[in-house]
C-alpha positions in Angstrom: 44.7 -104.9 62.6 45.1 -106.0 59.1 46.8 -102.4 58.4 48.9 -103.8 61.2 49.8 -106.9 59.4 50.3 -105.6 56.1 52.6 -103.4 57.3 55.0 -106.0 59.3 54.8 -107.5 56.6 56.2 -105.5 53.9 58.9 -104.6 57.2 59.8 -107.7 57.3 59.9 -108.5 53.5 61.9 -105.2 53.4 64.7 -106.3 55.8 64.3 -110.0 54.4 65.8 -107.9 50.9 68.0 -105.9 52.7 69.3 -109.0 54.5 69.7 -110.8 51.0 71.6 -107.9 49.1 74.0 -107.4 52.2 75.2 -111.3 52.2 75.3 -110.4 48.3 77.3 -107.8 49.1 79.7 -109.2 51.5 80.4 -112.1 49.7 81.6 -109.9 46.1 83.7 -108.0 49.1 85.2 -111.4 50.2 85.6 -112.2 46.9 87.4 -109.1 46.1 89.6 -109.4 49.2 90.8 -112.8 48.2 91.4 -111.8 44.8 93.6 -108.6 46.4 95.5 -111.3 48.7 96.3 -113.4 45.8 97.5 -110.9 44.1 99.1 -109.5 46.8 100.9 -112.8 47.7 102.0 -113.2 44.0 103.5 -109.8 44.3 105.5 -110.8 46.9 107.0 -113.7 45.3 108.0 -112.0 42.2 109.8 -109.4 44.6 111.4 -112.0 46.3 112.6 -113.4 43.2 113.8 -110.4 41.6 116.0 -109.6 45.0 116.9 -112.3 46.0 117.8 -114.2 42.8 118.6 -111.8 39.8 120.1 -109.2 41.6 122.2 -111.4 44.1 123.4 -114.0 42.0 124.8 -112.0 39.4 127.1 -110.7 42.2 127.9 -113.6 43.7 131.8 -114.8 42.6 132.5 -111.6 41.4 136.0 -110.0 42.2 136.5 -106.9 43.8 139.3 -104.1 44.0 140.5 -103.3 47.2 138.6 -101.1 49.2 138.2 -99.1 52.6 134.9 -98.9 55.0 135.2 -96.0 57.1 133.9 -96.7 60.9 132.3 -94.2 62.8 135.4 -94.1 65.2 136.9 -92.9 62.4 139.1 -96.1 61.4 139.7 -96.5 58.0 139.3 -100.3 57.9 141.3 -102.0 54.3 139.4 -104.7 52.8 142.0 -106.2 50.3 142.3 -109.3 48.6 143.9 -111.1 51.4 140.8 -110.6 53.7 137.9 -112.0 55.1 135.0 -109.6 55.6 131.2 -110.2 56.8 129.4 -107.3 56.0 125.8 -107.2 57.7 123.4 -104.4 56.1 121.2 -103.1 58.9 118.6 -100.3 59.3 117.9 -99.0 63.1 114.5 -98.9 62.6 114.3 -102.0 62.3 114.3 -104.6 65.7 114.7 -107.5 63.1 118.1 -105.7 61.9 119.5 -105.5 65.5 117.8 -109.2 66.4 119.6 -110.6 63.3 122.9 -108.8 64.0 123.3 -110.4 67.2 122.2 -113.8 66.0 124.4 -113.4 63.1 127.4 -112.2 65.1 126.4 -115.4 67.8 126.9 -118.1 64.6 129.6 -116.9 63.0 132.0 -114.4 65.3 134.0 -117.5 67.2 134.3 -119.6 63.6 137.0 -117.9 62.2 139.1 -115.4 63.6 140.8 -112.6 61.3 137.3 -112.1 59.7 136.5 -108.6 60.0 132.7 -107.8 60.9 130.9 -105.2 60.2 127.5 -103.5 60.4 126.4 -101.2 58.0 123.8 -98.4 58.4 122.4 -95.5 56.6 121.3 -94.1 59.9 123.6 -91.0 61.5 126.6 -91.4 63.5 125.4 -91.0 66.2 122.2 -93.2 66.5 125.2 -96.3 65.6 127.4 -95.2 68.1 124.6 -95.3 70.3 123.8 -98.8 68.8 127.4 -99.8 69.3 127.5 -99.0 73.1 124.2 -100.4 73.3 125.0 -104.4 72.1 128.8 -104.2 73.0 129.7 -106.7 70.0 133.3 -106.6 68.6 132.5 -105.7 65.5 133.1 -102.7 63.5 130.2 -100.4 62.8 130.0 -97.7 59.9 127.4 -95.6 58.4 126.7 -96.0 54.6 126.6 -92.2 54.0 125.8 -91.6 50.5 124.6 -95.4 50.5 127.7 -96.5 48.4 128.2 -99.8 50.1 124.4 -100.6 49.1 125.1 -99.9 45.9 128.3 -101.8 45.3 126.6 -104.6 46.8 122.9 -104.0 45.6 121.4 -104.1 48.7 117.7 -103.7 48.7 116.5 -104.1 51.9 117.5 -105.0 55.8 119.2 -107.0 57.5 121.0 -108.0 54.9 125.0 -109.2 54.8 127.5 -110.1 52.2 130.6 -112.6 52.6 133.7 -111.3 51.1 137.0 -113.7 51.2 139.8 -113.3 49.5 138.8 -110.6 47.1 135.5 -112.4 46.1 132.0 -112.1 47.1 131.4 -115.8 48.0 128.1 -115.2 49.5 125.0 -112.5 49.5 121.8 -112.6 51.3 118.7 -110.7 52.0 115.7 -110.5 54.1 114.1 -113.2 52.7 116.9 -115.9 52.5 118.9 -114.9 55.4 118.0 -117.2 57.6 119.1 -120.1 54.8 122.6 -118.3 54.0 123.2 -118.0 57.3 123.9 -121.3 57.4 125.5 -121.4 54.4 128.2 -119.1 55.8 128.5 -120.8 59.3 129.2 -124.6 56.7 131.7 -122.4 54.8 133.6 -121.3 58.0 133.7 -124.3 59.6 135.1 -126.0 56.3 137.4 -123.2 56.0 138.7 -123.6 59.7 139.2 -127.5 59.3 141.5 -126.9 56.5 
């Protein structure tokens, strides 16, 4: 009997430890975890910041030549210095993309007529024409081939769209501010259709 007792006993002391060391445990692995979401979160920001700041606003105001988009009806489409152009930077994978076209195209298509839209993908030809029959906007859709129109622009990432009048790139915005220079562009329309 007292063998018995002894021997719960040193069970229960036993799991009592184990018990201890795995709260131990767990909380250094909480502690770890936060540390990774911080840092994680930090991350983030300075991405955000680097895309959305450096990168953008050095393009912002800056002229451009002349230039032709290529649609996948196979319309060459001029973008000169007497136009208005919306270019919106999409990637099919991507429901946002195809959520934020639409919403984008809702705010801003009636505003100002003459302004050439466009959506821009890196996807094949035939996945936007499918996209195209799919939405039924009236908007011009091309695929980015050798991702030229990315680079000119510096996209990094989707949905994305740039604001071109008159020669100028009066506005750029990524995933992270789109929402915010959407707006932007719908107070710069109206403005410009009051005029």
């Amino acid at each position: 009997m007292r063998n018995n007792k002894s021997l719960c006993l040193t069970i229960i002391s036993g799991l009592f430890l184990l018990l201890i060391l795995s709260i131990y445990w767990g909380y250094r692995n909480f502690l770890k975890i936060k540390d990774l979401i911080k840092t994680n979160q930090d991350l983030m920001r300075v991405i955000r910041e680097a895309t959305s700041q450096k990168n953008q606003k050095n393009i912002e105001g800056e002229s451009l030549s002349d230039f032709t988009i290529k649609t996948i009806k196979k319309q060459n489409i001029f973008i000169s210095k007497k136009d208005e152009a919306l270019l919106i930077f999409i990637d099919l994978s991507c429901g946002v993309c195809i959520d934020s076209l639409r919403e984008i195209y809702k705010k801003v298509g009636a505003l100002k007529s003459g302004l050439k839209i466009f959506a821009i993908g890196l996807s094949d030809e035939e996945k936007l024409k499918e996209l195209e029959r799919k939405i039924q906007l009236p908007i011009f859709f091309a695929q980015d081939t050798f991702s030229q129109l990315h680079r000119k622009f510096k996209i990094k990432g989707s949905p994305s769209m740039v604001y071109i009048k008159y020669g100028t790139i009066k506005l750029i915005a990524d995933p992270f501010n789109l929402e915010v220079k959407l707006l932007e562009l719908v107070d710069i329309l109206k403005k410009s259709e009051e005029k």
